[in-house]
C-alpha positions as CSV (number, residue, x, y, z in Angstrom):
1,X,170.7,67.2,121.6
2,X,167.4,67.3,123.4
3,X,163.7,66.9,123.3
4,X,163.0,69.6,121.0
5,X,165.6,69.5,118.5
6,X,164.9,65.9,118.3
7,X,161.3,66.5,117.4
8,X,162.1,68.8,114.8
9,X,164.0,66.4,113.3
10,X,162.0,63.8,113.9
11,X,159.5,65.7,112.0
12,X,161.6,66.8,109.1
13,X,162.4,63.0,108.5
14,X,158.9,61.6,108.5
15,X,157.5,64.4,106.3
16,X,160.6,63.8,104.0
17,X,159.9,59.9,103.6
18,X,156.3,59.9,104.2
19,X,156.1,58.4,107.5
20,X,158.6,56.0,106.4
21,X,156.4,54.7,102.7
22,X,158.4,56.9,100.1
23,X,161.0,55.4,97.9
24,X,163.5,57.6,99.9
25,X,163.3,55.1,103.3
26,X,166.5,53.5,103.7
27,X,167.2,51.3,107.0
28,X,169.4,54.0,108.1
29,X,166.1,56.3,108.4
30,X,164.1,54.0,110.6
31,X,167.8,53.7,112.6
32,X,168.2,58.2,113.5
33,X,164.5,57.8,113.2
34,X,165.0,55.0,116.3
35,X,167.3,57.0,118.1
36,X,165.6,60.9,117.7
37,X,162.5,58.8,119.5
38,X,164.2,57.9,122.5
39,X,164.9,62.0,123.6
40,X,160.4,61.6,124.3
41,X,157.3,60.2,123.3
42,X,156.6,63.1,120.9
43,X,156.8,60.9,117.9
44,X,153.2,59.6,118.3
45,X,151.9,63.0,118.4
46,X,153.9,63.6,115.4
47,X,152.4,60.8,113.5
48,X,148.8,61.3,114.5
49,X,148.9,65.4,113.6
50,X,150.8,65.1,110.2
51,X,149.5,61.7,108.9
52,X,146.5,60.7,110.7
53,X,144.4,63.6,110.9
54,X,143.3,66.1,107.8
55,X,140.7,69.1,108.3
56,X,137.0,68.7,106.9
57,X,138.1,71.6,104.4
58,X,140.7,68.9,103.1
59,X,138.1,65.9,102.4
60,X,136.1,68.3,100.8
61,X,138.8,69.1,98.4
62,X,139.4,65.5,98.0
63,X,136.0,64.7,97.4
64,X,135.9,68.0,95.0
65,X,138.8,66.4,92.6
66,X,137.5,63.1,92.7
67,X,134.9,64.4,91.1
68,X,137.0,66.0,88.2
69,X,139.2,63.3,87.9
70,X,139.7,61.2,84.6
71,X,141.7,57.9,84.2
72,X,143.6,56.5,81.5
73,X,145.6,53.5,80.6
74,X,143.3,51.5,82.8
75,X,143.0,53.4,85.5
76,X,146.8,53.6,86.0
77,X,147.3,57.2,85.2
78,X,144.6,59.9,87.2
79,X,144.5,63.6,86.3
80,X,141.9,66.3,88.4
81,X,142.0,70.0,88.8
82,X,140.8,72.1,91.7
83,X,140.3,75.6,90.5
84,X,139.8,78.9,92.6
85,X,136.4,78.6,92.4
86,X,136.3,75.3,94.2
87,X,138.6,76.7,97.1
88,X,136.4,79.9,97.4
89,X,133.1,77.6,97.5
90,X,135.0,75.4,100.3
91,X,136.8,78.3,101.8
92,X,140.0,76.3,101.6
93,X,143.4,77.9,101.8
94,X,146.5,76.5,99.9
95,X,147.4,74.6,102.8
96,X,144.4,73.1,102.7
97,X,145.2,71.7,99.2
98,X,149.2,71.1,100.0
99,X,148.4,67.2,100.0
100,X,145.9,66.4,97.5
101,X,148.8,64.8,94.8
102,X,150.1,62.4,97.2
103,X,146.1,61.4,97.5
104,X,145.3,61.1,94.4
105,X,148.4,58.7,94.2
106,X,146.6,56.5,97.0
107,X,143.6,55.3,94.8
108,X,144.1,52.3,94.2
109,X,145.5,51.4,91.1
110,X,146.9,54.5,90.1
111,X,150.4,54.1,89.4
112,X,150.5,58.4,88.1
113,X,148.5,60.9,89.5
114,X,148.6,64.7,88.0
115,X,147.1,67.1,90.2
116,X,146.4,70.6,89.1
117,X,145.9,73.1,91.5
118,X,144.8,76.7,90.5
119,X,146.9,79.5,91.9
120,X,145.9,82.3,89.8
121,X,143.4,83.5,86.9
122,X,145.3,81.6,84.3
123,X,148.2,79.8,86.7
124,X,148.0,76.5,87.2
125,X,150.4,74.3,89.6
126,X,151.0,70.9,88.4
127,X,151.7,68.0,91.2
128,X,153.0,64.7,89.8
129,X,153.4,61.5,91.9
130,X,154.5,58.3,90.6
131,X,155.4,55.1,91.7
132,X,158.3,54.9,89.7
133,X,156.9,54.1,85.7
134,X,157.1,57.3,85.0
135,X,160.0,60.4,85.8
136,X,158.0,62.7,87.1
137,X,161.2,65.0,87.2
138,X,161.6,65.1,83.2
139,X,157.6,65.2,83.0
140,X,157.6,68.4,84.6
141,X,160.6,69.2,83.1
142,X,158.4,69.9,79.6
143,X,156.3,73.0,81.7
144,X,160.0,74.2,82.9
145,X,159.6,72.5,86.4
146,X,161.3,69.9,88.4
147,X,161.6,67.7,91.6
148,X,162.3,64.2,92.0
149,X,162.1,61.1,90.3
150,X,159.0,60.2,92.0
151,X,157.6,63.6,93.0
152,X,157.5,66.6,90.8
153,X,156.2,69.7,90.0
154,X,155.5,73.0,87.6
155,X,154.0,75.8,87.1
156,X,151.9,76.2,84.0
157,X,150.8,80.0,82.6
158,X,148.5,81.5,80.3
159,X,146.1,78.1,80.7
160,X,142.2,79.3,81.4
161,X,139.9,77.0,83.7
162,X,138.8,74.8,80.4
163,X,142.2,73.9,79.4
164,X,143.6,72.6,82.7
165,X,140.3,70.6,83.5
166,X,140.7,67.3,81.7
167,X,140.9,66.1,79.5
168,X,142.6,69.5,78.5
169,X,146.5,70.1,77.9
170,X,146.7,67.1,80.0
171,X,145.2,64.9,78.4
172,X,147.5,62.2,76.9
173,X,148.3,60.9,73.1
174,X,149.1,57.9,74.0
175,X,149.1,55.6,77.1
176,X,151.8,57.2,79.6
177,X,153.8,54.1,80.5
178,X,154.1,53.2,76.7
179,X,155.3,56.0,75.3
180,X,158.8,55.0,73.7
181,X,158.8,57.8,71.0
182,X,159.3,61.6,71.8
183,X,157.8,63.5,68.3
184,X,160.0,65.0,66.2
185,X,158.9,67.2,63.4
186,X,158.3,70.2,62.1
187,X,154.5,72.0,62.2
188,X,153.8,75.6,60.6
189,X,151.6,77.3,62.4
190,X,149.4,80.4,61.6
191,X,149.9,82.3,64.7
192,X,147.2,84.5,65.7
193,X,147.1,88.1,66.8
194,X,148.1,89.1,70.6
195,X,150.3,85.5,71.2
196,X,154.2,86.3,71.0
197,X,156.0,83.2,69.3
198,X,156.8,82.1,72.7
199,X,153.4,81.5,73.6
200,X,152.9,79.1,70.7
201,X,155.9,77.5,71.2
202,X,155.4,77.1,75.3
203,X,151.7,75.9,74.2
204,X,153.4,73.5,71.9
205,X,155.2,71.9,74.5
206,X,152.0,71.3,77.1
207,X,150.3,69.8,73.7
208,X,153.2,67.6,71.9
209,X,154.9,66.5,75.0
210,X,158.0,67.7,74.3
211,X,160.6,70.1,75.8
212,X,162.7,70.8,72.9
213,X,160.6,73.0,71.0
214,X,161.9,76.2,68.8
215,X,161.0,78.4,65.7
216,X,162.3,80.2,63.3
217,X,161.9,83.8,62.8
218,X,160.3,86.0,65.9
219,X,156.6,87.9,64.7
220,X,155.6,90.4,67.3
221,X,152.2,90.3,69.2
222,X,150.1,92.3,66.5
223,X,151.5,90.1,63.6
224,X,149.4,87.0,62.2
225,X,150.7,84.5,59.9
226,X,153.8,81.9,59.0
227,X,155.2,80.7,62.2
228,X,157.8,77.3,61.6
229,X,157.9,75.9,65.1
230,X,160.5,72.7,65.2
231,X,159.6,69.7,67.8
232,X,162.4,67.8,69.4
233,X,165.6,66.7,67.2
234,X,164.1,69.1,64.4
235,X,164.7,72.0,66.9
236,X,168.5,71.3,64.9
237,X,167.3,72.7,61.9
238,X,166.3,76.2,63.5
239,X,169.8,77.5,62.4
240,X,169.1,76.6,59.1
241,X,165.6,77.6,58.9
242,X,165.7,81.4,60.4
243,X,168.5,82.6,57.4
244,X,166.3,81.7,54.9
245,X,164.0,85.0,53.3
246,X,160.7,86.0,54.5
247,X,157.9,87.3,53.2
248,X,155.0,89.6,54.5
249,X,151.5,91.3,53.5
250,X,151.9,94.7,55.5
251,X,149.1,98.2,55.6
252,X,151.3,100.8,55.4
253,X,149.3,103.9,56.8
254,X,150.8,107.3,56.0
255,X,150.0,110.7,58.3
256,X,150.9,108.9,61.8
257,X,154.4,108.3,63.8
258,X,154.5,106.2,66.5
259,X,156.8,105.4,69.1
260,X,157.2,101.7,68.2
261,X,156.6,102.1,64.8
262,X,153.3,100.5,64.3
263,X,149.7,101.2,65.6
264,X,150.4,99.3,68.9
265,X,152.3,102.5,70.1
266,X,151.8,106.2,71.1
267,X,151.1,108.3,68.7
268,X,153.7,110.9,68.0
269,X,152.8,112.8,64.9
270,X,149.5,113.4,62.7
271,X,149.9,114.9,59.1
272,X,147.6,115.8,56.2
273,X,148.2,112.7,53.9
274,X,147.3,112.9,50.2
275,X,149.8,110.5,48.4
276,X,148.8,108.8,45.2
277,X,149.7,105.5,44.2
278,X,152.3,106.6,42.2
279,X,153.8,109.0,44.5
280,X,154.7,106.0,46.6
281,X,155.7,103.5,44.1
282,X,158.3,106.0,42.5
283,X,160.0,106.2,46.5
284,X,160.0,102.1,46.7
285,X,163.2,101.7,44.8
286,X,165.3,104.0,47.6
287,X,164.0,100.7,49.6
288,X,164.8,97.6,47.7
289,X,168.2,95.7,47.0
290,X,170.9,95.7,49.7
291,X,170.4,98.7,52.3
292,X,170.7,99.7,55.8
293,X,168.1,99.7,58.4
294,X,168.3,101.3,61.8
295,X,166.5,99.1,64.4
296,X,163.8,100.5,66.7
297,X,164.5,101.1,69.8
298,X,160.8,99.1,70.6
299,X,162.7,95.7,69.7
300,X,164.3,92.8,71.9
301,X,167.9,93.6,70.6
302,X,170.7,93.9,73.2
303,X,172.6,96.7,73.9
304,X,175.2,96.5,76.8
305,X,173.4,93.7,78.3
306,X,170.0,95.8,78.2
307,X,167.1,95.1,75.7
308,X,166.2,98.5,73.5
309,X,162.5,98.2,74.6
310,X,163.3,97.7,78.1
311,X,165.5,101.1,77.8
312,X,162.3,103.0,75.5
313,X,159.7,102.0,78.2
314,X,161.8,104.2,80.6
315,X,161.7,107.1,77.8
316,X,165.3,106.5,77.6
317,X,166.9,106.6,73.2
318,X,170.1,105.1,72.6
319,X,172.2,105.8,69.3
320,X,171.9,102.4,67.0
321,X,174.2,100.7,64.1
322,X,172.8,100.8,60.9
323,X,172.3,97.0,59.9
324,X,172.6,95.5,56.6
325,X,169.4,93.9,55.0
326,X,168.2,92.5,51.5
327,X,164.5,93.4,50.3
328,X,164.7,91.8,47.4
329,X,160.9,92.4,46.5
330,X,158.8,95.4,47.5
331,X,155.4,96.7,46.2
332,X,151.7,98.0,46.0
333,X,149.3,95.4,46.3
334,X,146.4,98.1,46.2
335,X,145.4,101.3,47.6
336,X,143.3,100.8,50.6
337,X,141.8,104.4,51.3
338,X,143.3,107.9,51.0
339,X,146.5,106.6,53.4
340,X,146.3,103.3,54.1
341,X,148.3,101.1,51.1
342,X,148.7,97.0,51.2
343,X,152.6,96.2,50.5
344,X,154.0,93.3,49.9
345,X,157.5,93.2,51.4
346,X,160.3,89.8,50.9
347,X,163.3,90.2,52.5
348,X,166.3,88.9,54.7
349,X,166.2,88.1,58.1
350,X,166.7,91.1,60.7
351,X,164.5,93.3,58.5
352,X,161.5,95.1,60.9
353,X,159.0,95.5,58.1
354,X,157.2,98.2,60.9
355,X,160.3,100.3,60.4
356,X,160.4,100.1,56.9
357,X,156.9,101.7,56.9
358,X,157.9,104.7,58.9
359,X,161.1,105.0,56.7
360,X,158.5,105.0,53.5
361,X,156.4,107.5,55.6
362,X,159.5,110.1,56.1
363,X,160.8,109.7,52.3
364,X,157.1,110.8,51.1
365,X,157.3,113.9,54.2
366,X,154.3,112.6,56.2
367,X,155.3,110.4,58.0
368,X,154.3,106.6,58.4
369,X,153.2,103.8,60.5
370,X,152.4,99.7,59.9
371,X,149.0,99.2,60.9
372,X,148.7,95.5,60.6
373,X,151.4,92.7,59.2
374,X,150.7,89.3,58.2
375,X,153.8,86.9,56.9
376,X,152.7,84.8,54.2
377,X,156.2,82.8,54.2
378,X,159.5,81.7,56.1
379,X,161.7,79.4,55.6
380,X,160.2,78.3,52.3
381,X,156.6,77.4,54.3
382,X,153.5,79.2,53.1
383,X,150.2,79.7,54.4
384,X,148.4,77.0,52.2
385,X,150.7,74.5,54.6
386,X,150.2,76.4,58.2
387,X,147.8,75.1,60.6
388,X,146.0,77.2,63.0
389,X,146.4,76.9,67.2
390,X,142.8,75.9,67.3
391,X,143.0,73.0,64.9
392,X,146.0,72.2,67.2
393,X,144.2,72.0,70.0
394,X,141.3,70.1,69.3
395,X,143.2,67.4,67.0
396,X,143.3,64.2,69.1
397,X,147.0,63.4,67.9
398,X,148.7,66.3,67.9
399,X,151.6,65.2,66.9
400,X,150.2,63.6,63.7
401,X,150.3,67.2,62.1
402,X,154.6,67.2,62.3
403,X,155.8,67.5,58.8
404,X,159.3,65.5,58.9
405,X,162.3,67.2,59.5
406,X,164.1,66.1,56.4
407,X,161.1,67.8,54.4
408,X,162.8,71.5,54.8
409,X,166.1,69.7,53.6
410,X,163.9,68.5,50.3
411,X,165.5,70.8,47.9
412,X,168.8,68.4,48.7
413,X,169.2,65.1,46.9
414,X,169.1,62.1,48.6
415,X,171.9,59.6,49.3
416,X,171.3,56.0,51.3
417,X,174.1,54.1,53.6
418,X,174.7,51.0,55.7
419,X,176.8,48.7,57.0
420,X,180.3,50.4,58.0
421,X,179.2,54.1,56.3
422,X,176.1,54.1,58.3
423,X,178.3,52.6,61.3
424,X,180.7,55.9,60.8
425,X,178.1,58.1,60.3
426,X,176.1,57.9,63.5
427,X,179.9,57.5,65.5
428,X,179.8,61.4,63.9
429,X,183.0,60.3,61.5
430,X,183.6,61.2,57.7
431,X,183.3,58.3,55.5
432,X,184.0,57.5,51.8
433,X,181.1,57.8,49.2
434,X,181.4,58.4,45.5
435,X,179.7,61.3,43.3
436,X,179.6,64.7,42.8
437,X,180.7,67.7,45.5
438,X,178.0,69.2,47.1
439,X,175.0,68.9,50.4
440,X,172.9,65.6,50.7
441,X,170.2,64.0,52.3
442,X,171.8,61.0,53.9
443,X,169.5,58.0,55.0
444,X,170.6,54.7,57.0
445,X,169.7,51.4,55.8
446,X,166.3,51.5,57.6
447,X,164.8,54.6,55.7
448,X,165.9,56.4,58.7
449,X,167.1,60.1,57.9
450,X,170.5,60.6,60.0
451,X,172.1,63.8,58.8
452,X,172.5,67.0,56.0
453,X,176.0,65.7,54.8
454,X,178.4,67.4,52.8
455,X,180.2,65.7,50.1
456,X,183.9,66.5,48.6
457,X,186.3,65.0,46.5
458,X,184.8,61.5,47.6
459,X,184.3,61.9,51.2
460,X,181.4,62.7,53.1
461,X,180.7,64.4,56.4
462,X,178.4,65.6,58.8
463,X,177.0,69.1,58.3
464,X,174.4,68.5,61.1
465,X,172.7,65.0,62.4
466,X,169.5,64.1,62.7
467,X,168.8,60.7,64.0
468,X,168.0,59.6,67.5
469,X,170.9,58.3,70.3
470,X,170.5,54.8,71.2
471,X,168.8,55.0,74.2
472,X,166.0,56.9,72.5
473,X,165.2,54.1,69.8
């Protein structure tokens, strides 16, 4: 050991601990801490450059997000932003900025700070501290981030300037330090064109506070319509959910082949098209009942470990399996111009409804292409109960639009326990209960829904549960 190892330690422990103010101090870091100091008297310099002295770039970012910040729960809880614009008026780097979450924290007070830094157009770094009421780590954990129990962070994408200033995704339900629910629930939403399911559901999660979020049944970019998106325990019923038959309002324009089978793509082929009405309706039945469907190689399917699309934006075709798929309904909704028709398509899951128009398109010799695609149902949800993202996000409760989860299971009777059933039931056991064979809605004592449960020959057992550990209630 000598002088300058020490002080690189020396400096690695008091930017760890904070100068020795951090929930991570223990006596045995003030004893190394004690013993790196006697090697030279480089600690004070240590002190005075890393926790003593900030530039004049610095203050002005501090006094820049004290002017953007909000408080809630009595001043206990403080959110700011600093955007690019406010480090290119101050003509502040990143390092500049490193410490203004452990700042915030300082106000006195403030128990939670959120800091959100701009690193992009629309990325956003999130920097919690906390002095302990909250878990920063799981926080952060929602955006897909992580850290430590009192200091934690994440990376949040796709947000514009107006959504990360508060009080924007930030902006809480419901007072931080009292929030003993997580929602559960399910909310259809009426995706719009250009967002991919994921971005609803990673939207979702900024919005409802909640990690486990999931939906049922992918709809590309270009598609609008019938999205089911589960929240928390409900993400059980996914499995459930995505079998179920779907339904879609498709324009079917004839003449044009594309290499992704819809008008998102290159264009291929161009042919004369003059098909009547009839001329396409008398080629519908080749299409309908049980029949096999050759995916497009623009999809997110696997093959060897490789998704097709990832393989076709190379210009590289692969040979595909035929797949089985049920349309059980299939026809003309009207005639749109000389080759544009309006279909209306119901069918099983794994059916591409934009390869089904360029199948149409070669059985009538001209070829085909889907030129727009709304879905109108899924999992038995239509669009009369579908909300859209931007009543989302300007509702103040969010998660007051969650339908319950037991809601999808409606079509089920309904069966009510307690004492040593309801006992056996949340231990996951079978236990006895009279009646006819068959799947239930199975309720505790409290109203509570705890699990799809199948009866037979007088016992009953879990199919799937539903109700919360105890810890969560």
């Amino acid at each position: 050991m000598n002088a300058a190892i020490a002080k690189q330690l020396y400096i690695a422990i008091t930017t760890d601990c904070g100068c020795f103010v951090y929930n991570n101090t223990t006596p045995e870091t003030h004893r190394i801490a004690a013993e790196l100091m006697t090697y030279g008297d480089f600690w004070q310099q240590v002190n005075r450059n890393c926790f003593q002295t900030v530039s004049l770039k610095t203050i002005r970012l501090q006094n820049r997000l004290l002017e953007s910040m909000e408080f809630y729960d009595d001043g206990h809880l403080a959110i700011g932003a600093i955007s690019q614009k406010d480090m290119d008026e101050l003509q502040a780097s990143q390092g500049d900025s490193e410490e203004l979450a452990a700042w915030a924290k300082k106000i006195q007070g403030v128990n939670v700070s959120a800091t959100l830094r701009q690193l992009d157009e629309r990325v956003w770094k999130v920097s919690l501290r906390t002095d302990g009421s909250l878990n920063a780590t799981k926080a952060c954990g929602i955006l897909g981030g992580g850290g430590h129990a009192a200091a934690a962070g994440a990376t949040m994408r796709d947000v514009d300037e107006a959504e990360a200033r508060p009080p924007g995704c930030w902006r809480p339900s419901a007072p931080y330090s009292r929030r003993d629910e997580m929602p559960d629930g399910i909310i259809i939403v009426d995706k719009p064109q250009d967002w991919t399911s994921m971005d609803v559901c990673a939207k979702l999660r900024r919005v409802m506070g909640e990690r486990r979020i999931g939906h049922a049944g992918t709809l590309d970019p270009m598609a609008t319509g019938v999205l089911p998106v589960f929240v928390g325990r409900a993400t059980r019923a996914v499995e459930f959910a995505e079998r179920g038959e779907k339904e879609y309002i498709a324009t079917l324009r004839l003449g044009v082949v594309t290499d992704t089978q819809d008008v998102t793509g290159t264009v291929l082929e161009e042919h004369s098209a003059q098909v009547s009405r009839a001329e396409l309706e008398a080629v519908l039945p080749r299409f309908t009942g049980e029949i096999q469907q050759i995916p497009p190689m623009y999809s997110a399917l696997k093959q060897n470990g490789k998704k097709l699309y990832e393989l076709a934006r190379q210009g590289k075709t692969v040979e595909r399996k035929p797949r089985n798929i049920t349309i059980s309904g299939l026809e003309v909704l009207e005639q749109q111009s000389g080759r544009e028709f309006l279909l209306r398509v119901r069918c099983s899951k794994g059916t591409y409804v934009r390869t089904l128009c360029h199948d149409i398109g070669q059985a009538l010799g001209c070829g085909g292409t889907m030129f727009s695609l709304r879905r109108t149902m899924a999992a038995g949800f239509d669009l009369g109960q579908a909300v859209t993202m931007d009543e989302i996000l300007s509702a103040e409760n969010a998660p007051a639009l969650l339908r319950s989860v037991d809601s999808y299971f409606g079509d089920y009777p309904a069966v009510s326990i307690s004492g040593e059933a309801e006992r056996r039931c949340r231990n996951g056991n079978q236990f006895s209960s009279k009646g006819e064979n068959g799947r239930f809605r199975v309720y505790g004592e409290s109203g509570e829904f705890l699990m799809l449960g199948e009866r037979k020959n007088g016992v009953m057992s879990t199919v799937k549960s539903f109700f919360a550990p105890p810890e969560q209630k």
